[in-house]
MARKOL-848215 format. One record per residue (C-alpha): residue number from 0; y, z, x. Coordinates in Angstrom, 2 decimals. Layout:
# residues N
num->NUM&v->Y&w->Z&u->X
...
END
This chain:
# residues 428
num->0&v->135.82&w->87.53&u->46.23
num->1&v->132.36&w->89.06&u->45.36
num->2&v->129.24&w->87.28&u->46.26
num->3&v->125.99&w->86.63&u->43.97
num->4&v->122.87&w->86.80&u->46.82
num->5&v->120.53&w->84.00&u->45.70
num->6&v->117.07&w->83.05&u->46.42
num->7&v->115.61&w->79.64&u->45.85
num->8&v->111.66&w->79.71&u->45.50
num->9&v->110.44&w->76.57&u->45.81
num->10&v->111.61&w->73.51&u->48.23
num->11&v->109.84&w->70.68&u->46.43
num->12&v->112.63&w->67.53&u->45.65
num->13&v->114.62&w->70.05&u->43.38
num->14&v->114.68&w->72.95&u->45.45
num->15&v->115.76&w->71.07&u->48.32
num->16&v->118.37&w->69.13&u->46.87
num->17&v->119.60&w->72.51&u->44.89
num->18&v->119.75&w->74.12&u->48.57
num->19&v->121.75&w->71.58&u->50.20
num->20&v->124.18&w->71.45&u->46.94
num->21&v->124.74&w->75.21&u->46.83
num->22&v->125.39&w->74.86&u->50.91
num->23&v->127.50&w->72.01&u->50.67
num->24&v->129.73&w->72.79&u->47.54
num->25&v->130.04&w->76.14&u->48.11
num->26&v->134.00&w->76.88&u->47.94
num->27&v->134.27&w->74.37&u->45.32
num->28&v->131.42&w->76.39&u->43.26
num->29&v->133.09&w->79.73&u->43.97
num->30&v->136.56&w->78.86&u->43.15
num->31&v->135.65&w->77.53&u->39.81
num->32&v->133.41&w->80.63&u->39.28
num->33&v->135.39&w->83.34&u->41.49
num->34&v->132.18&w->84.37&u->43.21
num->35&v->130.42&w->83.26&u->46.14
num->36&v->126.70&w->81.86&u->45.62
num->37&v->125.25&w->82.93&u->48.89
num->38&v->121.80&w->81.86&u->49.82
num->39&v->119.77&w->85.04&u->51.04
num->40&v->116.27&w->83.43&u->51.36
num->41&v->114.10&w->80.48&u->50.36
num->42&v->110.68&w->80.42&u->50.16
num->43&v->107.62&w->77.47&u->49.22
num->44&v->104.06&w->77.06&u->49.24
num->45&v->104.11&w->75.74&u->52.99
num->46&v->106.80&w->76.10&u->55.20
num->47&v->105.68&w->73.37&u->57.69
num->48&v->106.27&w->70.83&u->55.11
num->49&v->108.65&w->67.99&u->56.20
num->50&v->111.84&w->68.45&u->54.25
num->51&v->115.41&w->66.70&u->54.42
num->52&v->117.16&w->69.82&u->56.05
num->53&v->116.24&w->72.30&u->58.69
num->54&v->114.62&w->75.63&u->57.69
num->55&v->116.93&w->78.52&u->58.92
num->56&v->114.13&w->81.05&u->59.95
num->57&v->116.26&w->84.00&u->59.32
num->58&v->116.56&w->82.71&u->55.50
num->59&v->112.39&w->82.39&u->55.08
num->60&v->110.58&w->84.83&u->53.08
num->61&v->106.72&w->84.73&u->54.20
num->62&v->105.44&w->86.48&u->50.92
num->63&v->107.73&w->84.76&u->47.44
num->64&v->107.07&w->88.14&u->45.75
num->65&v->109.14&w->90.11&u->48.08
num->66&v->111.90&w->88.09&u->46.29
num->67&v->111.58&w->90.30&u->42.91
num->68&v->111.90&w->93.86&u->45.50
num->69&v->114.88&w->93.25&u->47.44
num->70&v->118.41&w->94.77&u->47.20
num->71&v->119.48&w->91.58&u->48.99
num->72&v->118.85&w->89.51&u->45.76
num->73&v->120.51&w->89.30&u->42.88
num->74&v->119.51&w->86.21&u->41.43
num->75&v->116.20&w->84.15&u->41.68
num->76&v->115.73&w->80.22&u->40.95
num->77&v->111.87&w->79.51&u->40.40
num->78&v->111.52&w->75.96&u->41.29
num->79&v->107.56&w->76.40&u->42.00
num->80&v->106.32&w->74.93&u->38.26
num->81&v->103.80&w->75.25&u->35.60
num->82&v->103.33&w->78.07&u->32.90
num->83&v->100.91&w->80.29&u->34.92
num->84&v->100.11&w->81.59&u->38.79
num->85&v->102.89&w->81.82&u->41.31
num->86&v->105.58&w->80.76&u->38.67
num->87&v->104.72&w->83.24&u->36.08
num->88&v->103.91&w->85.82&u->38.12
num->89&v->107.66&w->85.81&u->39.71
num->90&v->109.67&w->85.73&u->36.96
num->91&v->107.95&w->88.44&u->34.80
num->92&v->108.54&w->90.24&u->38.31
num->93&v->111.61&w->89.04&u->38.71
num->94&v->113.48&w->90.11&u->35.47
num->95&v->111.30&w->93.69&u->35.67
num->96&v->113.08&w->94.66&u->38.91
num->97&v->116.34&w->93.55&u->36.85
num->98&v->117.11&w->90.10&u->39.01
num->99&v->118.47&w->87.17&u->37.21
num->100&v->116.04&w->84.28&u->36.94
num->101&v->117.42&w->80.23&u->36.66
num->102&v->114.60&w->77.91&u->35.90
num->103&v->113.55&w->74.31&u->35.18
num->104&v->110.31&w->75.53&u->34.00
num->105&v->109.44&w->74.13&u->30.44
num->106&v->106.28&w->75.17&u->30.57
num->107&v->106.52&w->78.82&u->31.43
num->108&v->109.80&w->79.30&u->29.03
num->109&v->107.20&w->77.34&u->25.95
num->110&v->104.77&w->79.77&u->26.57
num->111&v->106.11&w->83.13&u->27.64
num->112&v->109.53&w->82.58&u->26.81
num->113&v->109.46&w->85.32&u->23.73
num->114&v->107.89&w->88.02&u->26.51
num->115&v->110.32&w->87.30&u->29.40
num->116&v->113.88&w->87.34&u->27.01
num->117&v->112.88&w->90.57&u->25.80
num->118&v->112.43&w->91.81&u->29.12
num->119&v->115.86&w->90.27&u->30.08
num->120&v->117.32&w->91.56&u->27.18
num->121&v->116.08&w->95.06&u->27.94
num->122&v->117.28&w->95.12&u->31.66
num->123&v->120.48&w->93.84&u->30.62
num->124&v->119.76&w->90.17&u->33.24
num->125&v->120.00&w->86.99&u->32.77
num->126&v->117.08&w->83.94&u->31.77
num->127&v->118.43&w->81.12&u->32.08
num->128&v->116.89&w->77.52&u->32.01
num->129&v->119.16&w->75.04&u->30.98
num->130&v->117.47&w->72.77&u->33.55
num->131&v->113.74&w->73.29&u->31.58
num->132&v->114.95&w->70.48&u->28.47
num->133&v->116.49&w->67.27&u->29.60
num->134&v->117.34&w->67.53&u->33.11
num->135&v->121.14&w->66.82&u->33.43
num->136&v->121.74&w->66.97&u->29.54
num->137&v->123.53&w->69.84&u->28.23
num->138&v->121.93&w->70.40&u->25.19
num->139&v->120.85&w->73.89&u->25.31
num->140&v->123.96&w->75.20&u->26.56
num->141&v->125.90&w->73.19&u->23.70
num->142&v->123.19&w->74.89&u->20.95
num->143&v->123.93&w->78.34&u->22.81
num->144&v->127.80&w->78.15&u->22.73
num->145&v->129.86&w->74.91&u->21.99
num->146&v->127.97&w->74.56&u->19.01
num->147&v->127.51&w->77.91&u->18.02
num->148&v->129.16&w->77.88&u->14.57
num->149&v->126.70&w->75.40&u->13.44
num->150&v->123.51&w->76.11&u->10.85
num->151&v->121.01&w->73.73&u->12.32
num->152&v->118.45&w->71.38&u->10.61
num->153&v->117.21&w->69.31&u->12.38
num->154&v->116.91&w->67.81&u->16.32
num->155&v->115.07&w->65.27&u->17.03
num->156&v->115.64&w->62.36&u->19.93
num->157&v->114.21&w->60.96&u->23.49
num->158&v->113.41&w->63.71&u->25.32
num->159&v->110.90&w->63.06&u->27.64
num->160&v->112.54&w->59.60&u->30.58
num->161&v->108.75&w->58.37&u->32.20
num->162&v->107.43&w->57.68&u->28.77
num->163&v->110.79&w->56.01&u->27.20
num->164&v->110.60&w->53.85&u->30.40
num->165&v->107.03&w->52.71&u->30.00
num->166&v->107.55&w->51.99&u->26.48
num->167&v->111.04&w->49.90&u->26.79
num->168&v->110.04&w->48.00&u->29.90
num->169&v->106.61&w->47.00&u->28.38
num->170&v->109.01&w->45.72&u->25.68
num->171&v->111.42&w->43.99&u->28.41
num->172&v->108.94&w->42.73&u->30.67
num->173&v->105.91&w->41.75&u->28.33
num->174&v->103.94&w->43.76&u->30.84
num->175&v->100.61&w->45.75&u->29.59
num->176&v->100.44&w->49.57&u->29.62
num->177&v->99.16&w->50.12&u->33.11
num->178&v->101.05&w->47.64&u->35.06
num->179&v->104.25&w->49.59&u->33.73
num->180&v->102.62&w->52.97&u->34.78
num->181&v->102.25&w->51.94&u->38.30
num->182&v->105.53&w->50.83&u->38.86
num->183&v->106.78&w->53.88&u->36.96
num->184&v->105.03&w->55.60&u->39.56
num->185&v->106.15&w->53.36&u->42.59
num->186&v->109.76&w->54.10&u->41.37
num->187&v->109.42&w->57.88&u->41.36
num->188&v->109.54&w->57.77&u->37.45
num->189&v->105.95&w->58.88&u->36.90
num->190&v->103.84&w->61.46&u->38.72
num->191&v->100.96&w->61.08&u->40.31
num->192&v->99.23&w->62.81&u->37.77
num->193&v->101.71&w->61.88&u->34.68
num->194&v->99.31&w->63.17&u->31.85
num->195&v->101.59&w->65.48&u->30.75
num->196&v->104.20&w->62.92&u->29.95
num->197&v->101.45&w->60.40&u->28.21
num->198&v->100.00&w->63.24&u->26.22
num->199&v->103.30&w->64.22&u->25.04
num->200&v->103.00&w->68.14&u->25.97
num->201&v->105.79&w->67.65&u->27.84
num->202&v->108.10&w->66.61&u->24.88
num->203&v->106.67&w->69.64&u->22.97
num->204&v->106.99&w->72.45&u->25.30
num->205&v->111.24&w->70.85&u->25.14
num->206&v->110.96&w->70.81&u->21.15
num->207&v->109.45&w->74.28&u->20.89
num->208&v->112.75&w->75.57&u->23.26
num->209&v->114.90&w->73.47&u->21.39
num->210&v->113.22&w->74.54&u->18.00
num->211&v->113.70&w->78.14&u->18.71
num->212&v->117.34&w->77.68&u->19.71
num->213&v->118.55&w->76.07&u->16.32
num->214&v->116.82&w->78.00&u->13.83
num->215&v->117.08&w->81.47&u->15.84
num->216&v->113.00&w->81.76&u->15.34
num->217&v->110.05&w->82.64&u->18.19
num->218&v->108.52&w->80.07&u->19.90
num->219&v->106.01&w->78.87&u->17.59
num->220&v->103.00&w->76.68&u->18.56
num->221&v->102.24&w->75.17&u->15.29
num->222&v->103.23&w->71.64&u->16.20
num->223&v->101.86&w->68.07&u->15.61
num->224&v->101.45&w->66.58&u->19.05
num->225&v->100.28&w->62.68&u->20.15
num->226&v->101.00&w->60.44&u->23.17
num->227&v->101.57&w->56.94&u->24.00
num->228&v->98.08&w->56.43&u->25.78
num->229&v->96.85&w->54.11&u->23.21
num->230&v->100.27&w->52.27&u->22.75
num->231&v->99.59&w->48.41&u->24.03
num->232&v->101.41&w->45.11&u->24.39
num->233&v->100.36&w->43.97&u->21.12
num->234&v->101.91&w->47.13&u->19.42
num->235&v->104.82&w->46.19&u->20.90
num->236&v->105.13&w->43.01&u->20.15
num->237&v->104.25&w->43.24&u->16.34
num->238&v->107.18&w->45.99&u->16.19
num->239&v->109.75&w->43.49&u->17.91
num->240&v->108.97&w->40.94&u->14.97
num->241&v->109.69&w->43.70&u->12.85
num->242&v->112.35&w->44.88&u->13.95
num->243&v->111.57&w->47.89&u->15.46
num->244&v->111.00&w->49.74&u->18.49
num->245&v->108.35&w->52.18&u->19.88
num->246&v->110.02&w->55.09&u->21.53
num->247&v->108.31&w->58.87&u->21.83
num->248&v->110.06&w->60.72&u->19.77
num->249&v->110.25&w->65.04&u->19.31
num->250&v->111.41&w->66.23&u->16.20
num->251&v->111.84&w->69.79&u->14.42
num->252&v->113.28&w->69.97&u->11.18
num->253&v->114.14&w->72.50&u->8.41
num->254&v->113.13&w->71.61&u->4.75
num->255&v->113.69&w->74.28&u->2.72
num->256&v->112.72&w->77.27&u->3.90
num->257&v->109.75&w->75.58&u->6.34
num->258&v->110.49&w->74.06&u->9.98
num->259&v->108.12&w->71.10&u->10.96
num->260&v->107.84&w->70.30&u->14.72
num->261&v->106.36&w->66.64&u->15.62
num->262&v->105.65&w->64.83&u->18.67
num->263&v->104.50&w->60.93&u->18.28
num->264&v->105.14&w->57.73&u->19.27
num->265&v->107.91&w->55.94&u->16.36
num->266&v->109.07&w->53.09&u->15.41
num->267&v->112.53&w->52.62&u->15.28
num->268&v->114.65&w->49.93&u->14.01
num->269&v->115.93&w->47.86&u->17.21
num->270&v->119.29&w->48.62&u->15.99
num->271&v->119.80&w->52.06&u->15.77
num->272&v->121.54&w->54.45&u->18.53
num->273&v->118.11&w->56.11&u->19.61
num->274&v->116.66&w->52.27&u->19.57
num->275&v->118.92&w->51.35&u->22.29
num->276&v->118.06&w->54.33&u->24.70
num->277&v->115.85&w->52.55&u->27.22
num->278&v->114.72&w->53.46&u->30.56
num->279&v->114.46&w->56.99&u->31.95
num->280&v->117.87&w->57.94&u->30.19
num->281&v->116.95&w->61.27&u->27.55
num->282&v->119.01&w->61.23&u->23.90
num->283&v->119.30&w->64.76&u->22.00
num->284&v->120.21&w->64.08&u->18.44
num->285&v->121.37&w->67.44&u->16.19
num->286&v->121.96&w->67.49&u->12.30
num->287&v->124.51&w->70.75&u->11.91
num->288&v->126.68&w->72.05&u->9.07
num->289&v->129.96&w->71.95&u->9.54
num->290&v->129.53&w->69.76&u->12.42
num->291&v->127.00&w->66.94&u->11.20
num->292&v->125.34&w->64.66&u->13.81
num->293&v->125.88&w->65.19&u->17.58
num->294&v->124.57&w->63.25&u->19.84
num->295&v->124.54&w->64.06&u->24.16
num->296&v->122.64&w->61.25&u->26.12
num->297&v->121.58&w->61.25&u->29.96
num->298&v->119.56&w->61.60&u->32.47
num->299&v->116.47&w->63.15&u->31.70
num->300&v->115.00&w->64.00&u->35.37
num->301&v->115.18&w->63.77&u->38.59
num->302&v->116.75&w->66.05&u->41.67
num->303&v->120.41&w->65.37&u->40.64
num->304&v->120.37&w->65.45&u->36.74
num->305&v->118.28&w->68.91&u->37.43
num->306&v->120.52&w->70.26&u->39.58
num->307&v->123.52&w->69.85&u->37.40
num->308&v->121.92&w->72.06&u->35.24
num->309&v->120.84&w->74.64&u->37.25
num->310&v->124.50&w->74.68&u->39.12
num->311&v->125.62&w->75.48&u->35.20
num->312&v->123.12&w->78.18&u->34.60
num->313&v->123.75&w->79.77&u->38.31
num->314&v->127.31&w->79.19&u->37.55
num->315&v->127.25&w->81.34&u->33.90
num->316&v->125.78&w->84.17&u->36.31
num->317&v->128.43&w->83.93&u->38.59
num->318&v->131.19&w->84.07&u->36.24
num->319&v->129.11&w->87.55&u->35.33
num->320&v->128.18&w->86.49&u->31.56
num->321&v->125.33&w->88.65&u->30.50
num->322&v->123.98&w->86.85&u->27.69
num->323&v->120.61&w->86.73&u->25.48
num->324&v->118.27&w->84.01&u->26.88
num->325&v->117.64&w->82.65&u->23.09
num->326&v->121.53&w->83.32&u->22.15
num->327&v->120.50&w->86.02&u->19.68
num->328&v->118.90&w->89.44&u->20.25
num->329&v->115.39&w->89.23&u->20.02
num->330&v->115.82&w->91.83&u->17.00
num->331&v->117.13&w->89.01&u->15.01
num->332&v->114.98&w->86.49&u->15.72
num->333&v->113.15&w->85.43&u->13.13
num->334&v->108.94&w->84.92&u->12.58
num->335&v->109.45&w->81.44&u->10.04
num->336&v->107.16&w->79.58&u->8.43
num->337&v->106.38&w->76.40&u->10.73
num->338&v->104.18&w->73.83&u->8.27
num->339&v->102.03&w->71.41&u->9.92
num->340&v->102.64&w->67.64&u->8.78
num->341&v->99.62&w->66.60&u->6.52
num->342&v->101.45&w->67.14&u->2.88
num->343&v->104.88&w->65.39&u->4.80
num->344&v->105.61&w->61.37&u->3.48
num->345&v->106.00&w->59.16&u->5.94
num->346&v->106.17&w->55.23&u->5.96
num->347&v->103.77&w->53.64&u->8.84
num->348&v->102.76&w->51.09&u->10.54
num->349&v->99.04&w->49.89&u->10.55
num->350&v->97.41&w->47.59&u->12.74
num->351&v->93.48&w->46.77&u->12.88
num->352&v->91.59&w->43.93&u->14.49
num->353&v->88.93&w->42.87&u->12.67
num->354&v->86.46&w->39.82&u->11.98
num->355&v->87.89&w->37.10&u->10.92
num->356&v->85.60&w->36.61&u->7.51
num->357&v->86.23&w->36.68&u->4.05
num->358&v->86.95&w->39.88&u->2.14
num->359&v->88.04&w->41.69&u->4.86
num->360&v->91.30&w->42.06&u->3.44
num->361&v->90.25&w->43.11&u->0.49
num->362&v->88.40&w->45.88&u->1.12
num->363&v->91.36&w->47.25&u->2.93
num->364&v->93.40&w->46.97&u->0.68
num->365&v->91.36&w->48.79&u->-1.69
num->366&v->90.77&w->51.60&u->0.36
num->367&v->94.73&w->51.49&u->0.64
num->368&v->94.66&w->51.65&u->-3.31
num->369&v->92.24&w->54.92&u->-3.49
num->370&v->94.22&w->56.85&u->-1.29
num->371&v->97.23&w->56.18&u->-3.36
num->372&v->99.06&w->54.60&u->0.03
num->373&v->101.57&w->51.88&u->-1.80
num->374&v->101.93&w->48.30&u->0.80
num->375&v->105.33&w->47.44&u->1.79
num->376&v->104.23&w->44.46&u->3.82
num->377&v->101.35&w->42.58&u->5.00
num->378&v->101.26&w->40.23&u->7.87
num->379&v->97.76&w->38.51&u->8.95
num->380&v->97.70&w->36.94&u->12.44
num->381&v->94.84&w->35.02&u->13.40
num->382&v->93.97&w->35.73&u->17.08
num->383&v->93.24&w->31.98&u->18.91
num->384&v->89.34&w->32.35&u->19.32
num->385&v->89.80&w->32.45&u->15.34
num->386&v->86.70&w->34.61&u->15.29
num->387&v->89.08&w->37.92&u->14.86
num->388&v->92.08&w->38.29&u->12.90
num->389&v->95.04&w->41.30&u->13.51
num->390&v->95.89&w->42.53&u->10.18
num->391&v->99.49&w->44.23&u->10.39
num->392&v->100.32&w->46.77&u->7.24
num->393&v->103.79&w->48.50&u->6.84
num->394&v->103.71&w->51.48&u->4.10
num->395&v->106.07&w->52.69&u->2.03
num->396&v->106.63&w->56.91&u->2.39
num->397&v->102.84&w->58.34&u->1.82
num->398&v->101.47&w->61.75&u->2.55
num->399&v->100.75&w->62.00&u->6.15
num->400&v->96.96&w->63.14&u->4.99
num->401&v->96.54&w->59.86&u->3.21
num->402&v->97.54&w->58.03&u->6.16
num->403&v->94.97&w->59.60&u->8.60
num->404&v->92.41&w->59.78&u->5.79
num->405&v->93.05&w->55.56&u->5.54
num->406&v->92.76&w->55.17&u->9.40
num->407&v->89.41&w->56.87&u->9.76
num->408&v->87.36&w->55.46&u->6.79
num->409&v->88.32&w->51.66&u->8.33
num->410&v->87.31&w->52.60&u->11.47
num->411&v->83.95&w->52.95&u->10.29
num->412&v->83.84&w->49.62&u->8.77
num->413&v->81.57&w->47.31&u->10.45
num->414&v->84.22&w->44.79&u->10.38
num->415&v->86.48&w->46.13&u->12.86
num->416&v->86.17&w->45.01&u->16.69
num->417&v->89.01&w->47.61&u->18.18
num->418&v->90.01&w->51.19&u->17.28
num->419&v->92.94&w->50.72&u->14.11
num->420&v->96.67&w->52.25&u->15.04
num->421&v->98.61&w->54.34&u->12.84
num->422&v->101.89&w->54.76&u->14.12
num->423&v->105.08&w->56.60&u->12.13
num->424&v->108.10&w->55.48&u->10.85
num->425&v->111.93&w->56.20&u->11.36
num->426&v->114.04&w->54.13&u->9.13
num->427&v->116.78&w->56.87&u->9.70
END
């Protein structure tokens, strides 16, 4: 049986548990595959770092580079992270000296993922990164081949597990914002550091992957991005009488002959498939002719969800399948025309705390009335101290402009006591 030599760079959670895997399911993995995957080295940032398994010296490369040089590897797995430095530097070395790269890098394939597949393309290698959207959800390999008679437009879902948890155990537990965070990041849910998750860049470097992969395009950074920072208790309680729920949510669609890609916190109705994905569990929903809607749900991240997907990538390599990173050639990928929201309808949800005094009201609902932004329903809730007053304000569909334009003239109003919230719509 021939052997694929393998190096794993990078020994954080991932890389270790990937390591042990490959060493522990090895005959299973190369009877399936009919090829052995033989660790030839491993390498990480420090190599005194307490790990789960013993280091085999003879296995340890000093310098990661050295990696990208040697006959002794045919494949590379770039656990290290982020879109520049170490990371970036070893693939773009990697796939130059004609190595195979596997990757859970997001960030890296988002940015440079147009420059590395041509370079794979050209030395006939592989890029995979299966593992960089969704941890243990299949979804790119499903766009690349099970579903690969399909004319996409649209995908949209759950895609990023520490923010859906924050959001649906605020709504469980009743607990504020921060109290969630912090036991997010007691769990293991949440990094120390878990802007990237709140901001949502980390559910658009997975949409612009995912966007490229349906509609055959390059990557394309023209994409409306917000977070769940400003997301509170009260939000979430309004949208429960309402009958919805807040999730992040990614979406890229094709209208016409123009792709929008949006990241932002939505409400949901309660009842609804994507409404009842809570915790750190991902949902990818696609819109396909012939198919229609498929849906694949699961875990989102994590050592074990990743390394199901990187065991499927490595695996495609084994089984010797040279294929095109964005499943086209990078001749007929397409430059389209990706739109940015504003002139998009959307229904909303508005909710400002202001004095309690007459013709508050009013004047909102004027300002409502000169923006041509038509009122679905109005609820007024008079806070306790009865010297403020939460004014709730659903929309029917209005130009996303409109919207904004609404939220910023009331903030100026004297009359307001806390920053208004505009959140979208999904009555899908």
């Amino acid at each position: 049986m021939k052997k694929l030599n393998i190096a794993i760079i990078g020994l954080g959670n991932i890389g270790s548990y990937l390591y042990k895997y490959l060493n522990q399911n090895k005959k299973i993995i190369s009877k399936k595959n009919n090829c052995i995957p033989n660790i030839t080295y491993i390498s990480a940032k420090n190599k005194n770092r307490k790990r789960n398994f013993k280091i085999n010296k003879k296995l340890w490369l000093n310098n990661y580079l050295d990696a990208t040089k040697n006959k002794n590897v045919d494949l590379i797995v770039e656990l290290i992270g982020g879109a520049e430095g170490p990371a970036k530097k070893l693939v773009f070395e990697a796939l130059k000296n004609k190595k195979h790269v596997v990757t859970a890098n997001k960030a890296l394939i988002a940015k440079y993922g147009d420059q590395l597949s041509k370079i794979a393309e050209k030395n006939k290698v592989n890029l995979e990164f299966e593992a960089s959207v969704c941890g243990g959800v299949p979804i790119i390999r499903s766009l690349k081949e099970g579903l690969i008679a399909n004319k996409m437009n649209k995908v949209f879902g759950i895609f990023n597990g520490t923010s859906n948890y924050i959001l649906s155990s605020m709504d469980k537990e009743n607990k504020s914002f921060n109290e969630v965070l912090k036991n997010a990041q007691k769990l293991g849910y949440a990094e120390s550091n878990p802007t990237s998750d709140l901001s949502g860049d980390d559910v658009a470097s997975k949409l612009k992957i995912l966007s490229s992969l349906c509609f055959n395009s390059f990557l394309n950074k023209n994409i409306h991005v917000e977070g769940i920072k400003d997301i509170d208790k009260d939000d979430i309680n309004y949208a429960k009488r309402l009958g919805y729920k807040i999730k992040l949510l990614g979406y890229a669609e094709l209208i016409g002959k123009n792709i929008y890609q949006r990241v932002h916190p939505t409400l949901i109705r309660s009842s609804s498939y994507v409404g009842s994905i809570d915790g750190v569990l991902n949902a990818v929903i696609i819109d396909g002719n012939p198919v229609g809607q498929s849906v694949i749900q699961g875990e989102g991240a994590g050592p074990a969800a990743t390394t199901s997907a990187l065991i499927s990538d490595i695996s495609s390599i084994l089984r010797g399948n040279i294929k095109f990173p964005f499943s086209i050639s990078n001749k007929e990928r397409k430059n389209l025309d990706f739109k940015d929201i504003s002139e998009r309808f959307f229904s909303a949800y508005f909710r400002f705390n202001v004095t309690d005094k007459p013709g508050v009201l009013s004047n909102i609902t004027q300002i409502f009335s000169r923006n041509k932004v038509s009122i679905k329903r109005l609820v007024q809730d008079p806070n306790k101290n009865k010297s403020s007053s939460s004014i709730i304000i659903i929309t029917h569909p209005s130009k996303d402009k409109s919207l904004n334009k609404i939220i910023k003239t009331i903030n100026k109003r004297s009359y307001v006591k806390k920053r208004s919230k505009l959140i979208r719509i999904d009555d899908e």
